[in-house]
N, C-alpha and C positions, 0 to 999 in steps of 0.2 A: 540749591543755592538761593534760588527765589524763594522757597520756604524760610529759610533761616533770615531773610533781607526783612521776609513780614514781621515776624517774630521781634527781630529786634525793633523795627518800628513801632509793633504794636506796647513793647515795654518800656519805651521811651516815653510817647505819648501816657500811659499812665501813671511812672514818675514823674512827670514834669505834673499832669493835674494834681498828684497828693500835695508834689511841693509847694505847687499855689493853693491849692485851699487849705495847708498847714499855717502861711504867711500870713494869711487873710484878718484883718483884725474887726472886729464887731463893735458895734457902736448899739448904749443900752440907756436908758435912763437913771435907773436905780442901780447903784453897787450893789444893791438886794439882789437884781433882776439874776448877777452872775452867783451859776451853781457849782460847775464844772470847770475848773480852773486849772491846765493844768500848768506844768512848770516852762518857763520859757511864752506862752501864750500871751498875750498882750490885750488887752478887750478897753476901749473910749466909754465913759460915762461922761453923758451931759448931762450934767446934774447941775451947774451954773455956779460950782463952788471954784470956778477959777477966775481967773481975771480974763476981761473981755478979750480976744481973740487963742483964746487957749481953750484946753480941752481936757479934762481930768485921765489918765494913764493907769488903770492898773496892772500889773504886773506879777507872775508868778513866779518871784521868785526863786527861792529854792524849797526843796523838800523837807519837812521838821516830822514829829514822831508824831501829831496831831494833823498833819497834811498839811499842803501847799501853804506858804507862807506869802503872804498877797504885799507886796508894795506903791506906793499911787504918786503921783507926781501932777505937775502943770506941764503939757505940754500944747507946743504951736497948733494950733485946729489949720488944717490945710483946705477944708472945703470951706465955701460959701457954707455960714446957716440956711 
């Protein structure tokens, strides 16, 4: 019974870290910089192409027969510069 109590502890604990470093969004300078993009991923470029307290968004959207199809947007910057 106590084996099986660790066991599922121990698979708890490493679902919950995939699910946060799945979550985790990455902040880059260049839209260049992003290689690996996959669908659902979310990655901040400060590139300064937005209006002052925003933050450029891109997004992977959905999948196309040429790979990921990237979308970008203006979104609220939540930290301090």
């Amino acid at each position: 019974m106590l084996r099986f109590g660790l066991v599922a502890l121990i698979g708890t604990v490493a679902i919950g870290a995939m699910a946060h470093s799945a979550s985790a969004q990455q902040a880059v300078m260049r839209e260049a910089d992003i290689v690996d993009l996959r669908v659902g991923q979310r990655v901040l470029v400060d590139d300064g192409s937005c209006p002052a307290g925003q933050i450029k968004q891109i997004v992977g959207s959905r999948l196309s027969e040429n790979g990921v199809v990237r979308t970008s947007s203006c979104v609220p910057r939540l930290a301090k510069r």
